[in-house]
C-alpha positions as CSV (number, residue, x, y, z in Angstrom):
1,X,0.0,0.0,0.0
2,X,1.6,3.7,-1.1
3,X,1.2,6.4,1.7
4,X,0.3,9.8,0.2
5,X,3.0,12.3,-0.4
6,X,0.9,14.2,2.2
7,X,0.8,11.7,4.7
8,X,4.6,11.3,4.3
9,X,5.0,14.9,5.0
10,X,2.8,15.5,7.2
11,X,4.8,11.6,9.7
12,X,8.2,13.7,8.4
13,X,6.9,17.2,9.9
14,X,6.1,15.2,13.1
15,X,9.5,13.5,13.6
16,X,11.6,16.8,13.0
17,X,9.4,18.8,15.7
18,X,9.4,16.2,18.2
19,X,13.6,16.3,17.7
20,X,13.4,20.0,17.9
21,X,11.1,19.7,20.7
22,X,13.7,17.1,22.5
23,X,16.9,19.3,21.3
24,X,14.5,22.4,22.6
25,X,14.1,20.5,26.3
26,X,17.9,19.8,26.5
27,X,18.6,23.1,25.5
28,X,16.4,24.6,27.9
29,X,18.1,22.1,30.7
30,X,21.5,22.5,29.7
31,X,20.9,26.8,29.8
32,X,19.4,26.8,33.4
33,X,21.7,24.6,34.7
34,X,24.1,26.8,33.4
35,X,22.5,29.7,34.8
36,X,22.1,28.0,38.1
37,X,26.1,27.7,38.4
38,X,26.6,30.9,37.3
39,X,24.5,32.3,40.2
40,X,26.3,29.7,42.6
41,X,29.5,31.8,41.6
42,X,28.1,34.7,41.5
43,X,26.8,33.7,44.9
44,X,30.2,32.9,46.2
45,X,31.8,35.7,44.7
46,X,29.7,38.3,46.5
47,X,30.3,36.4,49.6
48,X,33.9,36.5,49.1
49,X,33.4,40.3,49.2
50,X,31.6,40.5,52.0
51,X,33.8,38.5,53.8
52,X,36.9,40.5,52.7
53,X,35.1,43.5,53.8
54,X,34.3,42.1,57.6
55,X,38.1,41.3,57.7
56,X,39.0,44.4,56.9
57,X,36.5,46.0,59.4
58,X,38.6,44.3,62.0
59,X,41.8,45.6,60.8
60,X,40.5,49.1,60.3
61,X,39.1,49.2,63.7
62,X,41.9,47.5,65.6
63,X,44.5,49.0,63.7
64,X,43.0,52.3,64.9
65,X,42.9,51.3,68.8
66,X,46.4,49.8,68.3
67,X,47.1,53.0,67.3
68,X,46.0,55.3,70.0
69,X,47.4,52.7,72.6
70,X,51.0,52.7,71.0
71,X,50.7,56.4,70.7
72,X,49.7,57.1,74.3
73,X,52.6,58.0,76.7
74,X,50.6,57.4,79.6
75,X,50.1,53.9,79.1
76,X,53.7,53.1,77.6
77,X,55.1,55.1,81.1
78,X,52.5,52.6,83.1
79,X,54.0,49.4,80.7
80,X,57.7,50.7,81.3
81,X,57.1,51.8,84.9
82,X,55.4,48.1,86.1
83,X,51.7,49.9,87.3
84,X,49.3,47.4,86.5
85,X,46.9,49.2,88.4
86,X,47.2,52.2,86.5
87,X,47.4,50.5,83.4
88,X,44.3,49.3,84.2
89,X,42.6,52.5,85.0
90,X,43.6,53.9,81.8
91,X,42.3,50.7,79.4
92,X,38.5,51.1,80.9
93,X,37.3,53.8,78.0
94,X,38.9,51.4,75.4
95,X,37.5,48.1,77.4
96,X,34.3,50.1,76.9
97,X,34.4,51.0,73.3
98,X,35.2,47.4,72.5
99,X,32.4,46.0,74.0
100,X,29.7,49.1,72.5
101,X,31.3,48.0,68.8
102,X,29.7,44.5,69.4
103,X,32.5,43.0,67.8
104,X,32.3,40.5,70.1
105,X,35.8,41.6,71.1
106,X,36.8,39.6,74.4
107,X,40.5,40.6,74.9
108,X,42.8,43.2,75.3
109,X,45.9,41.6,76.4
110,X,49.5,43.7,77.5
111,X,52.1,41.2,77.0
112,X,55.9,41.8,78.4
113,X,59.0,41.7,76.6
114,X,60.4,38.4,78.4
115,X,57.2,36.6,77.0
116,X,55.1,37.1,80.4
117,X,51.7,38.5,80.9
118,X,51.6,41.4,82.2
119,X,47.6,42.7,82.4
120,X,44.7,40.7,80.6
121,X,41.2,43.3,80.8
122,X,39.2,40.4,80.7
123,X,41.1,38.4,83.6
124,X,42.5,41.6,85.6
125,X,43.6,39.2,88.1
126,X,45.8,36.5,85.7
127,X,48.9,37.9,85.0
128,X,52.6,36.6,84.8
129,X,52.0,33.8,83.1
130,X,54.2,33.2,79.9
131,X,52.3,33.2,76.9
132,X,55.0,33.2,74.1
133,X,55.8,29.8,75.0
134,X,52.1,28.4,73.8
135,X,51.5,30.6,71.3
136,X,53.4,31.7,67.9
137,X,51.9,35.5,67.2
138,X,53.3,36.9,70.5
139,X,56.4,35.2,69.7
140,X,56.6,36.7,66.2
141,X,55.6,39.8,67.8
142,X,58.6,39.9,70.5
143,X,61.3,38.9,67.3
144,X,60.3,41.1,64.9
145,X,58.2,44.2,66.9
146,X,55.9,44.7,63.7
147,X,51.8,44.9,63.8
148,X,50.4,41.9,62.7
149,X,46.8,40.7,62.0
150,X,45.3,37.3,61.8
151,X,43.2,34.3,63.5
152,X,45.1,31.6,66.1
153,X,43.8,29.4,67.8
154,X,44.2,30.1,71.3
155,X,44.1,27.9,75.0
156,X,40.7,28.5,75.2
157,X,39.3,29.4,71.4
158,X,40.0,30.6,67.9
159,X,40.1,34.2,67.5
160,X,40.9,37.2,65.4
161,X,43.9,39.0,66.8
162,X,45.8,42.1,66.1
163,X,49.1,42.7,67.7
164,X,51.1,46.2,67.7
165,X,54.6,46.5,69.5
166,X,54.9,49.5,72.0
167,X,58.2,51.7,72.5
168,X,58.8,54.0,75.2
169,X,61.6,56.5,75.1
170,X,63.4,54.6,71.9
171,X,63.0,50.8,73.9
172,X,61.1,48.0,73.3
173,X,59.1,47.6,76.5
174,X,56.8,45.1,75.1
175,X,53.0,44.9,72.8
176,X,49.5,45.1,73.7
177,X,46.7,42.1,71.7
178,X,43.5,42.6,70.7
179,X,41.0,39.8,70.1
180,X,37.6,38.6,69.2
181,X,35.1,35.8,68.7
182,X,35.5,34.6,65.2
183,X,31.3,33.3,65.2
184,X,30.6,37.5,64.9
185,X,31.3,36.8,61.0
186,X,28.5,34.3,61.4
187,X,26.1,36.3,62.8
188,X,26.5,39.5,60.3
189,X,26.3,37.3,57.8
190,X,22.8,35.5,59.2
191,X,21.8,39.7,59.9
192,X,22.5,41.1,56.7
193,X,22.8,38.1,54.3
194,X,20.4,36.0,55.6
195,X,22.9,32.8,55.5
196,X,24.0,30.7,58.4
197,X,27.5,28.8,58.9
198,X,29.8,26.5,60.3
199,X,33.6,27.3,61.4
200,X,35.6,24.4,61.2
201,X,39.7,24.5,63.2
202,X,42.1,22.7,62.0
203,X,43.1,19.8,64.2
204,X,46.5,20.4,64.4
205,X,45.6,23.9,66.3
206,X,44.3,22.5,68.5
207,X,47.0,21.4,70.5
208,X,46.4,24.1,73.5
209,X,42.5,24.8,73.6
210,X,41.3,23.3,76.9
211,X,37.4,23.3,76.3
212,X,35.3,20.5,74.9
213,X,35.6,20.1,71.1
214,X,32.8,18.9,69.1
215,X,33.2,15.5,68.0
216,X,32.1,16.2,64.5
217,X,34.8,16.6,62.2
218,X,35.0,16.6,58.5
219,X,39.2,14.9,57.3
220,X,41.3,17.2,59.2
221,X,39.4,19.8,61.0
222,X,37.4,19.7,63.7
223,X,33.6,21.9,64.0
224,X,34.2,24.6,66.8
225,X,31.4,27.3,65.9
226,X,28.0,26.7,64.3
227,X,24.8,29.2,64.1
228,X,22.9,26.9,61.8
229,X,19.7,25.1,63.8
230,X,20.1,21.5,61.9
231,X,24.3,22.4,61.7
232,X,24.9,18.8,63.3
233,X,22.8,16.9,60.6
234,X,23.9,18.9,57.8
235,X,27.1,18.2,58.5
236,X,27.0,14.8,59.3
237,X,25.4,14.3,55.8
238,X,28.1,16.1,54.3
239,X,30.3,14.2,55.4
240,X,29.1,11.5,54.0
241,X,29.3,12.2,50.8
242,X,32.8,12.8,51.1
243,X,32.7,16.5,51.5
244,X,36.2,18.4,51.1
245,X,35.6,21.8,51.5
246,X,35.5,22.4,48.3
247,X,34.9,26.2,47.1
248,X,31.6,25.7,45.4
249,X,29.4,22.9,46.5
250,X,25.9,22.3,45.4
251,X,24.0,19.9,48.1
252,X,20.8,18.1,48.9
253,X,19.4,17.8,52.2
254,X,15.9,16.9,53.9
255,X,14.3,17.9,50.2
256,X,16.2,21.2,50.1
257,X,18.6,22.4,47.9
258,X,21.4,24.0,49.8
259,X,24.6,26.0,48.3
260,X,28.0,25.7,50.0
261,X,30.8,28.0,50.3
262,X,34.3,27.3,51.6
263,X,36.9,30.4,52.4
264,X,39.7,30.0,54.4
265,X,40.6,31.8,57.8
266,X,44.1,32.6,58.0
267,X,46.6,33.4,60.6
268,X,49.3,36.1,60.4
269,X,51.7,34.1,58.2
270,X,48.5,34.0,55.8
271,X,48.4,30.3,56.4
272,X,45.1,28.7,56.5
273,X,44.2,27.2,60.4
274,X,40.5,27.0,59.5
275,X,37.5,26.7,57.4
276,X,34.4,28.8,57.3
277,X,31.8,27.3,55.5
278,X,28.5,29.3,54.5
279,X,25.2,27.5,53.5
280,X,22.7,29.6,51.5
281,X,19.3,28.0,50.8
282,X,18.6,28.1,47.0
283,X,15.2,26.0,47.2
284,X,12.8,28.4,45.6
285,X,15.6,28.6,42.7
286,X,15.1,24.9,42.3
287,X,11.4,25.1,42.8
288,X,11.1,28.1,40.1
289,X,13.6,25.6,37.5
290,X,11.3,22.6,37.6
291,X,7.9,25.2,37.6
292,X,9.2,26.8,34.1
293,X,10.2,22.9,33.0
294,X,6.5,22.1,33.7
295,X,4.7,25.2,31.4
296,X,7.5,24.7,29.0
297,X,6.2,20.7,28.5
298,X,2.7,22.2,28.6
299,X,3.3,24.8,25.9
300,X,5.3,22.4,23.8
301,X,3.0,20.2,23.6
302,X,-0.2,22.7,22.8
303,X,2.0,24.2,20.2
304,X,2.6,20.5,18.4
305,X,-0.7,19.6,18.8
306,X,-1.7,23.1,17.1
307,X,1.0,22.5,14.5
308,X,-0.5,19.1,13.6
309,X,-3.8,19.9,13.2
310,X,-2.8,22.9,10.8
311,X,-0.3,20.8,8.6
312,X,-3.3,17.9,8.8
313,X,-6.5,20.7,7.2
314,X,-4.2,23.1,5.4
315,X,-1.3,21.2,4.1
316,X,-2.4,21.6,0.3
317,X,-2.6,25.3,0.3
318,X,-0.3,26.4,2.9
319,X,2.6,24.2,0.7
320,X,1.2,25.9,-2.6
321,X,1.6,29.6,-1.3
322,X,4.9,28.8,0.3
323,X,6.2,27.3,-3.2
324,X,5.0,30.8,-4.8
325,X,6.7,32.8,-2.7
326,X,9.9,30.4,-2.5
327,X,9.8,30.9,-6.0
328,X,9.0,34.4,-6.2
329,X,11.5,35.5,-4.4
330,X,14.2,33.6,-5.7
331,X,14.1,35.2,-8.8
332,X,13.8,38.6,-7.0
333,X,17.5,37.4,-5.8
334,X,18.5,36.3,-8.8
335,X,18.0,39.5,-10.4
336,X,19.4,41.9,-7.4
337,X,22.1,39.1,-7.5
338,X,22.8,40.3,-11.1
339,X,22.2,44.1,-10.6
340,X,24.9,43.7,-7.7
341,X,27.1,41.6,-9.8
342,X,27.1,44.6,-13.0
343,X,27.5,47.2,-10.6
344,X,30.8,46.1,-8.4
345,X,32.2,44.8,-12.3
346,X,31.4,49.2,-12.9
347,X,33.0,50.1,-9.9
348,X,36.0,47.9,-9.7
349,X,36.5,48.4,-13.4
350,X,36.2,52.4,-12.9
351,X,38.6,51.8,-9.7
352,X,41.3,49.9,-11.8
353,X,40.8,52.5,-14.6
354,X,41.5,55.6,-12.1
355,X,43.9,53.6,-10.4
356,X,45.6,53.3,-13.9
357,X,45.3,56.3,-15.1
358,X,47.1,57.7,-11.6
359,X,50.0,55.3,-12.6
360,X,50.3,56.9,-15.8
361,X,50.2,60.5,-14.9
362,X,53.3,59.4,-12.5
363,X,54.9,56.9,-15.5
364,X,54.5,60.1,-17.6
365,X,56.4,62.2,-14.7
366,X,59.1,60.2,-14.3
367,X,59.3,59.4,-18.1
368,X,59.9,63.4,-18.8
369,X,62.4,63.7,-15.5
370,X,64.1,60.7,-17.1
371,X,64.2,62.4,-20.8
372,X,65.8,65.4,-18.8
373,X,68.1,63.5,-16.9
374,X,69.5,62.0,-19.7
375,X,70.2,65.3,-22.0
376,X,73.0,66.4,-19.5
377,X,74.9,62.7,-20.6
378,X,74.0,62.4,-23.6
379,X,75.5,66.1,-24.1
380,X,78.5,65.1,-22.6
381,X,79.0,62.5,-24.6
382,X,78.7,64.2,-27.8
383,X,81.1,66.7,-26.4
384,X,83.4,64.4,-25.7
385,X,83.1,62.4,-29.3
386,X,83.6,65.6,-31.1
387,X,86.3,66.5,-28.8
388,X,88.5,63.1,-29.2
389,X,87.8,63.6,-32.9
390,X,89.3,66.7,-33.1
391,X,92.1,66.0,-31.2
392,X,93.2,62.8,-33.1
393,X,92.7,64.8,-36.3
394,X,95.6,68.1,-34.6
395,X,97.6,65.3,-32.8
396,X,101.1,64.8,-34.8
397,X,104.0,62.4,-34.3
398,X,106.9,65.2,-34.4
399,X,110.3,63.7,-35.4
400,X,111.7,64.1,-31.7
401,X,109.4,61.4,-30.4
402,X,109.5,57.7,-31.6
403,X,106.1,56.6,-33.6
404,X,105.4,54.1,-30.7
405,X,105.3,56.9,-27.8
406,X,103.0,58.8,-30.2
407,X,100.9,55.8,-30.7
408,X,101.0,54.7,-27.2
409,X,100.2,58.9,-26.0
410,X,97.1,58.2,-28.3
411,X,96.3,55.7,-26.8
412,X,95.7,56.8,-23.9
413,X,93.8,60.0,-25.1
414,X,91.1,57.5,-26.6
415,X,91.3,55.3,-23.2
416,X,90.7,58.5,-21.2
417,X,87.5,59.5,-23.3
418,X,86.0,56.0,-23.4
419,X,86.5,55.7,-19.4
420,X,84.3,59.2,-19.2
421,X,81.7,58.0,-21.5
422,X,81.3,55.0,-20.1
423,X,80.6,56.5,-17.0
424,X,77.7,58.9,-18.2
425,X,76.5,55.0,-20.0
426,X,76.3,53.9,-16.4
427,X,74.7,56.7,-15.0
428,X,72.2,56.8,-18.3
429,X,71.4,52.9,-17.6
430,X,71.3,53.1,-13.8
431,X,68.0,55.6,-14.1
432,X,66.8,52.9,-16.7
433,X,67.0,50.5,-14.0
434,X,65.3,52.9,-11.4
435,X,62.6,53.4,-13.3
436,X,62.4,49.3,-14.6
437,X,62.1,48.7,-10.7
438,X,59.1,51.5,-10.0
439,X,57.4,49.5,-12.8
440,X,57.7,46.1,-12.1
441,X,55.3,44.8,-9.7
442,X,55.6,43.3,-6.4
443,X,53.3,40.0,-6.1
444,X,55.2,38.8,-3.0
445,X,56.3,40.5,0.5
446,X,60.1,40.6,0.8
447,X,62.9,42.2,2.4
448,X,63.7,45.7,1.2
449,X,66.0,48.3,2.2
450,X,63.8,51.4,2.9
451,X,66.6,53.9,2.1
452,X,67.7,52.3,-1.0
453,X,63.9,52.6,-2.4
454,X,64.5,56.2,-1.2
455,X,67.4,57.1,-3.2
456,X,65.7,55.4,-6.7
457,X,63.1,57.7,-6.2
458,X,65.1,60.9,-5.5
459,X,67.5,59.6,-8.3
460,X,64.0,59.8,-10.7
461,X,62.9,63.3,-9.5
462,X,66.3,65.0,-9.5
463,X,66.3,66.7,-12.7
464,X,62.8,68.0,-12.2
465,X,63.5,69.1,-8.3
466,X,66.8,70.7,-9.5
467,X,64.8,72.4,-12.3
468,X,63.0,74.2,-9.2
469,X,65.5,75.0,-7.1
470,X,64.1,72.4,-4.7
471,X,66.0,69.9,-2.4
472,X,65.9,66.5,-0.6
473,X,67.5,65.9,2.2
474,X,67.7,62.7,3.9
475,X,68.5,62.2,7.5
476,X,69.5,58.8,8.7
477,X,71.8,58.9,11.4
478,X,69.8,57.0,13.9
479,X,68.9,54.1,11.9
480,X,70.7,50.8,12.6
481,X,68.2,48.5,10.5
482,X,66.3,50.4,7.3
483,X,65.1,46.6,6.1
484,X,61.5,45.8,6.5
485,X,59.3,43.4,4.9
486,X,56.9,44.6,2.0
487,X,56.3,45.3,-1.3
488,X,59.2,47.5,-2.8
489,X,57.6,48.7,-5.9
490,X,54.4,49.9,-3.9
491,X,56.6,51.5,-1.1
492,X,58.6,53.6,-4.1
493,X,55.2,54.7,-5.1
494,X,54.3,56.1,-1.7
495,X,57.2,58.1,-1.3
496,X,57.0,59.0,-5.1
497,X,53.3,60.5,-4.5
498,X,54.5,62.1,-1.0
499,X,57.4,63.8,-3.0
500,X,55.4,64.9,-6.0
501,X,53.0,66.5,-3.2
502,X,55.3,68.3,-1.7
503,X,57.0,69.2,-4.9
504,X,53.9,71.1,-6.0
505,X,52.8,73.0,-2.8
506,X,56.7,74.5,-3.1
507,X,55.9,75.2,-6.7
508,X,52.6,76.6,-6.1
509,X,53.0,78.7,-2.9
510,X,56.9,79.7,-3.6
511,X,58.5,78.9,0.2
512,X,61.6,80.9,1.4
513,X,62.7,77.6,2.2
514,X,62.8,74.9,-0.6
515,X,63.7,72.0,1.4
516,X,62.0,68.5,1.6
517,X,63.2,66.6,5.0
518,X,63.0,63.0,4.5
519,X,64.1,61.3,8.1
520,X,64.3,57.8,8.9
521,X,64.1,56.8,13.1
522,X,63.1,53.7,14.9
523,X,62.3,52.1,18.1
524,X,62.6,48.8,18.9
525,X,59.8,47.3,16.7
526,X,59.1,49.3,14.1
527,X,60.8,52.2,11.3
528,X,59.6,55.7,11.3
529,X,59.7,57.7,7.8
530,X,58.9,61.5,8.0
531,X,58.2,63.8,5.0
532,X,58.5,67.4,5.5
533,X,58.1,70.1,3.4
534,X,58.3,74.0,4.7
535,X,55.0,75.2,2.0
536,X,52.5,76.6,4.2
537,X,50.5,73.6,5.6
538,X,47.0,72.1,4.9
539,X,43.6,73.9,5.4
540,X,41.1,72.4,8.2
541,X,38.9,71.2,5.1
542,X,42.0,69.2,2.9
543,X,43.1,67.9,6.2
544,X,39.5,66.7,6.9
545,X,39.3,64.8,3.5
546,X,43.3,64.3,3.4
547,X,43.1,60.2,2.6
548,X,39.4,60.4,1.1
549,X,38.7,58.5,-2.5
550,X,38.7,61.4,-5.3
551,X,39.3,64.2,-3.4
552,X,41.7,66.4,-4.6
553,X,42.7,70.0,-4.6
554,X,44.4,70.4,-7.8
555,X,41.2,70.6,-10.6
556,X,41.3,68.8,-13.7
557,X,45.0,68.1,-13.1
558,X,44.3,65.8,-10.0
559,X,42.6,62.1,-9.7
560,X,42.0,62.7,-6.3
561,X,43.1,59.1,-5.6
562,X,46.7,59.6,-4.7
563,X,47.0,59.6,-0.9
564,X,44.2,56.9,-1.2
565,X,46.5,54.7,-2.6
566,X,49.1,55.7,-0.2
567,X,47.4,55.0,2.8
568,X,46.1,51.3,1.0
569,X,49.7,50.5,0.7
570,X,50.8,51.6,3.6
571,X,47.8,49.9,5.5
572,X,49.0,46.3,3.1
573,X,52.1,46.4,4.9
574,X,50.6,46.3,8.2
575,X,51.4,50.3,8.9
576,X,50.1,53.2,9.9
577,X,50.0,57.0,8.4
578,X,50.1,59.7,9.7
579,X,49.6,63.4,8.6
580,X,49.8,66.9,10.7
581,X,50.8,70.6,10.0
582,X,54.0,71.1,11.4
583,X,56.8,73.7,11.2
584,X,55.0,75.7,8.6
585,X,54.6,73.1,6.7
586,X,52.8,68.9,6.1
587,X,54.5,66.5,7.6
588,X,53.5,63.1,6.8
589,X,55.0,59.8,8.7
590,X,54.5,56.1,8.0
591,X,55.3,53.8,10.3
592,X,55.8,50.1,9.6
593,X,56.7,47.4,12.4
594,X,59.9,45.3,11.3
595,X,58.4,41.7,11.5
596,X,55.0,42.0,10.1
C-alpha cells in the first residue's frame, strides 16, 4: 500500500518537531543549569566580598585602637614603669568601646618583653603567666616588633587577633593584643545576608585549647562554631558524601537544595588554620527551575498539537503559497544578485581605470624627468666624441718622439675618453634600472632596504627638483636596520606620491625655504619615515578629507586618488599614516613594524 505524499510529509513534519522539541528541552536544561552555576558563583563571589570586607572592618578598627594605645605615653610610662593598676585605669574607656562596637571583642591583652603577661582586661587578676611559649603570634611579635593581623587558635578558642609592638623613650618595652570571637562573622552574615554557617579549626591547632571540642569533624578539622539550627545533621550528611571543602558545592538535604561556600581563615603568616563554610538556601531557585520545566512541557505540547492539526486541514494550500513565494522571491534574488554583480564589475573596473590612469600620470612624470636626466649625458657624450675627434685629427707624431710613444700617447687619449663615457652610459642605464624597478610589480612581500627605495626615487625626481631649485635631504643617522618586509615597488610609489605632493605645494606657494626633510628613526619594533616640506600647511577642510577617495585639490590636473593609494599601501604592509601641520609646513610619517 503507497502512503500519500501528504501523509509522508505530514509523519516527516512530526518526527523533525518532536527532535526540535527534544533538542529544545535539553537546550532549555543545559541553559538553566548553566545559569544556576553561574549564580552559585556569583553567589560565592559576593560572599567572598563580603567576607573580605568584615576582615577588613577588623583591621580598620583595631589598627586604629592599636594606634591610640601605641601612641599614648601614659600607658607606655605605666608598661615601662610596672603599674598594673594604672594601666588598668587607663584601658577602661577602650574596654568600653570594645564591647559598645559588638565586635564580640573579648581581649585586650598587654604582654611583656620576656614573654610574660603582664595585664589581661578580661582576667585583671591572671597575670605573669608566659604566653609566648604556647602561642606563635606573640612570639613573632617579641622577634620582629611589627603589627600583625590574623586568626590563632588560642588555650581556650579561635580568635581574630591584632598585635602592635609599644616603645617607650626609643626601647622596646613590650606589645598590647586585641582579640575577638571569630562566630561574629557568622552572625553578620545571618543579619544582613540571611545565611547561616559552620567554622571548622584545624586539628593540628588544637594542641592548646582546653574546652570541649565537638566530636564532628570533616578529614582534618574539627567543627568549633556553628549558628545553623540543623548544623549537626547537615554536617554529618556532608560528610558522607565525602565532602572536602571544596569552594563551590551544590547539596541536597531533607528535600532542600542547599549551596556551600568554603573560604579560608588565615593566621598572620596567611596560612590557612581553619575553614568557614557558609550554607545559602537556594530551594525556591530549584522550585522556580522545575515550575518553568513544567509550562514549557505544557506549551510544547499545545504548540505540536496546534502545528499538527494545521499541517493535517491546510497542508495543500499552505505548501502551494509557500512554493510561490519560495519561487517568487528567488528570482527577486536572482536579479538583485545580477544588478549587484554589473555594478561592483562598474566600480571595480572604474577603480582599476583611475587607479591606472594615476600610474600613468606618474609613468609620464618620471618618463619626462628621465628624458631630462639624460640630456646632460647624452650632451656630454657628444662633447666628448667631437672633442676626441678633433684631437686625433691636430695630434702629430713630431720627429723628436719615436712613432710608438706617439701611438701609445694616443692611446691613452682614446682610453681616457672612453673611461668618461662609459661612466655617463652607467649613470644613463642606472635611471633605466630605477625606473624598470618602479614599474615592475611586487606579487610577494620581501625584504627591502627602505633607504635604497628612497634614493631610486630621488635619483628619478632629481632633474625635475633641480629644475625648481628644490632639495631633498635625507636624515639617517639613527637608523641601525632600514630593512622591513613589504612590497618595494608599492613602497617607491608612496614616497613618489608624498614627494610629488610636496614638490607642487613648493611650486605653487613659492616657500623661502625649498627643502624636503626625509628622516628615517626607529624604536625597537618598528621604522619611522617622516616627509617634510616647509609650504605653508594644509587647510582644516584638505586635512579633513586628506586620505578620502577622489578628493583632490588640484582641478582637472588631480585624480583625487593619490594619498588613497598611499594610505592602502601603507595599510598592506601592516602600517600606519600619519599626517599633521607642522613647522610651517605637512609632515607626513608612516610607520611600519619590522616583523609584520
Amino acid at each position: 500500500m503507497m502512503i500519500k505524499t501528504q501523509t509522508k510529509t505530514f509523519l516527516f513534519v512530526t518526527v523533525v518537531f518532536v527532535l526540535f522539541s527534544s533538542l529544545g528541552f535539553y537546550s532549555f536544561h543545559l541553559y538553566e543549569h548553566k545559569r544556576l552555576q553561574s549564580i552559585q558563583v556569583k553567589s560565592y563571589q559576593h560572599l567572598e566580598i563580603f567576607y573580605k570586607h568584615l576582615l577588613k572592618d577588623y583591621k580598620f578598627f583595631y589598627r586604629h585602637m592599636l594606634q591610640e594605645i601605641s601612641t599614648s605615653d601614659a600607658m607606655k610610662a605605666s608598661i615601662a614603669n610596672k603599674n598594673r593598676e594604672k594601666l588598668f585605669q587607663l584601658n577602661i574607656p577602650f574596654w568600653s568601646r570594645l564591647k559598645q562596637e559588638d565586635l564580640r571583642s573579648n581581649v585586650i591583652h598587654y604582654h611583656l618583653p620576656n614573654g610574660n603577661s603582664f595585664l589581661r582586661m578580661h582576667k585583671p587578676s591572671k597575670y605573669d603567666d608566659n604566653i609566648s611559649l604556647l602561642r606563635a603570634m606573640p612570639r613573632y611579635m617579641h622577634q620582629h616588633h611589627k603589627i600583625i593581623f590574623g586568626f590563632e587558635q588560642g588555650v581556650y578558642q579561635l580568635a581574630y587577633r591584632a598585635f602592635a609592638p609599644l616603645f617607650y623613650q626609643g626601647n622596646y618595652i613590650g606589645a598590647v593584643e586585641f582579640g575577638s570571637r571569630p562566630d561574629y562573622i557568622l552572625d553578620h552574615l545571618r543579619e544582613f545576608q540571611d545565611i547561616r554557617g559552620f567554622i571548622f579549626v584545624k586539628k593540628s591547632a588544637l594542641k592548646l585549647y582546653k574546652e570541649a571540642v565537638s566530636p564532628l569533624s570533616i578529614g582534618r578539622h574539627v567543627l568549633q562554631y556553628s549558628n545553623f539550627t540543623k548544623g549537626n545533621q547537615l554536617a554529618i550528611a556532608l560528610k558522607k558524601q565525602g565532602y572536602d571543602f571544596q569552594n563551590l558545592y551544590g547539596f541536597e538535604f531533607q528535600n532542600k537544595h542547599y549551596n556551600i561556600y568554603s573560604f579560608d581563615m588565615n593566621d598572620f603568616q596567611n596560612k590557612s588554620i581553619a575553614k568557614i563554610l557558609l550554607v545559602q538556601d537556594v530551594s525556591k531557585v530549584y522550585r522556580d527551575f522545575a515550575q518553568q520545566l513544567r509550562y514549557m512541557v505544557v506549551v510544547v505540547f499545545l504548540i505540536t498539537g496546534l502545528i499538527l492539526i494545521i499541517i493535517h486541514f491546510g497542508f495543500k494550500s499552505l505548501i502551494g503559497k509557500i512554493d510561490l513565494q519560495n519561487t517568487q522571491l528567488q528570482e527577486h534574488q536572482k536579479e538583485l544578485t545580477t544588478k549587484v554583480d554589473k555594478q561592483v564589475e562598474i566600480i571595480n573596473q572604474k577603480e582599476s581605470f583611475i587607479r591606472q590612469q594615476s600610474k600613468m600620470v606618474e609613468m609620464g612624470n618620471m618618463i619626462g624627468a628621465i628624458a631630462h636626466q639624460w640630456k646632460q649625458p647624452l650632451h656630454i657624450v657628444a662633447t666628448m666624441v667631437t672633442d676626441l675627434s678633433i684631437k686625433l685629427m691636430i695630434q702629430q707624431c713630431h720627429e723628436a718622439r719615436s712613432w710608438q710613444e706617439c701611438m701609445e700617447e694616443r692611446d691613452a687619449l682614446i682610453q681616457k675618453y672612453l673611461e668618461n663615457i662609459s661612466m655617463e652610459i652607467k649613470f644613463m642605464n642606472q635611471t633605466i634600472e630605477d625606473f624598470k624597478n618602479f614599474l615592475k610589480p611586487s606579487k610577494e612581500k620581501t625584504d627591502f632596504s627602505v633607504l635604497t627605495e628612497i634614493k631610486a626615487v630621488e635619483r628619478i625626481l632629481k632633474p625635475i627638483l633641480e629644475k625648481n631649485n628644490i632639495t631633498i635631504i635625507i636624515e639617517n643617522n639613527e637608523i641601525e636596520n632600514d630593512t622591513i618586509q613589504g612590497y618595494p615597488t608599492e613602497f617607491a610609489q608612496v614616497i613618489l606620491n608624498l614627494i610629488n605632493n610636496a614638490k607642487d605645494a613648493i611650486i605653487s606657494n613659492n616657500p623661502d625655504n625649498r627643502n624636503i626633510l626625509i628622516k628615517l628613526s626607529q624604536n625597537s619594533h618598528s621604522l619611522k619615515i617622516a616627509i617634510q616640506d616647509y609650504a605653508g600647511g594644509m587647510s582644516q577642510e584638505v586635512y579633513e578629507h586628506l586620505f578620502q577617495s577622489y578628493y583632490t585639490t588640484k582641478g582637472d590636473e588631480g585624480t583625487g586618488i593619490g594619498l588613497s593609494i598611499v594610505k592602502d599601501i601603507v595599510h598592506n604592509m601592516h602600517g600606519k599614516i600619519y599626517a599633521q601641520n607642522s613647522q610651517g609646513g605637512a609632515l607626513f610619517e608612516i610607520e611600519i613594524a619590522y616583523h609584520n
